[in-house]
C-alpha positions as CSV (number, residue, x, y, z in Angstrom):
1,X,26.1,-27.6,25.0
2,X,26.2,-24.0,23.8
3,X,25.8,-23.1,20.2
4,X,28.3,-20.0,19.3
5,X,26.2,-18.0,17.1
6,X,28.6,-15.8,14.7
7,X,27.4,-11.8,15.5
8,X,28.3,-10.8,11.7
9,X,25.3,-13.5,10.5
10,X,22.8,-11.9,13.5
11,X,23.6,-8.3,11.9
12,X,22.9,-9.7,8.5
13,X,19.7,-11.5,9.6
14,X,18.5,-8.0,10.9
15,X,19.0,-6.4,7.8
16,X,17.6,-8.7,5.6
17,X,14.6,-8.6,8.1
18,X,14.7,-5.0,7.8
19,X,14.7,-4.6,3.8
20,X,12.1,-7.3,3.3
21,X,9.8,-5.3,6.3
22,X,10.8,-2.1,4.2
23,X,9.4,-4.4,0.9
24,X,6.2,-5.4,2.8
25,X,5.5,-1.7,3.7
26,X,6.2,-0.7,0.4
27,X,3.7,-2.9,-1.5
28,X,0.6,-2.0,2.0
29,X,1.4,1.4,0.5
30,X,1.3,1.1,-3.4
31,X,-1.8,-1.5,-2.6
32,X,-3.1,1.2,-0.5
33,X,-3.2,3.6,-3.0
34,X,-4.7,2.0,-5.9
35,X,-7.2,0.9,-3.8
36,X,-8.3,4.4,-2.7
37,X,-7.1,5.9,-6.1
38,X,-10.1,3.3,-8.0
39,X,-12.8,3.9,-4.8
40,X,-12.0,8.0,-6.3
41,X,-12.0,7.5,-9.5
42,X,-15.7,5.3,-9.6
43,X,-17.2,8.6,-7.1
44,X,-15.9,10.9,-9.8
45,X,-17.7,8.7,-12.5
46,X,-20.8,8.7,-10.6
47,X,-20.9,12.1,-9.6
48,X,-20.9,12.8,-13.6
49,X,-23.5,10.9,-14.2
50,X,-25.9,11.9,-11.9
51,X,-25.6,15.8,-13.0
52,X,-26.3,14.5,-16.7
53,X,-29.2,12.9,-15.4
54,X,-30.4,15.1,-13.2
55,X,-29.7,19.1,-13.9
56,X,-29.8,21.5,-11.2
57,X,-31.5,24.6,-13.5
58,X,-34.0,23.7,-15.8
């Protein structure tokens, strides 16, 4: 025995696959960010503070 699937509930399983892909992209990228965005930020702050420490003309 055949199951009939109904076509409208296979086009509405793709786009609810499609918007929670979209939503998993979404957060790689935000996570992503603040990642590389906190890796910056603690270079910056270390960078400061070894030019405090240790002029370049004395």
């Amino acid at each position: 025995m055949k199951k009939n699937k109904n076509p409208k509930s296979k086009n509405d399983m793709k786009l609810i696959n499609f918007f929670l892909a979209a939503a998993a992209g979404f957060g790689l990228v935000k996570m992503f960010g603040y990642m590389t965005e906190t890796e910056l930020n603690e270079e910056i702050e270390t960078d400061n503070h070894d030019e405090d420490e240790y002029p370049l003309f004395v």
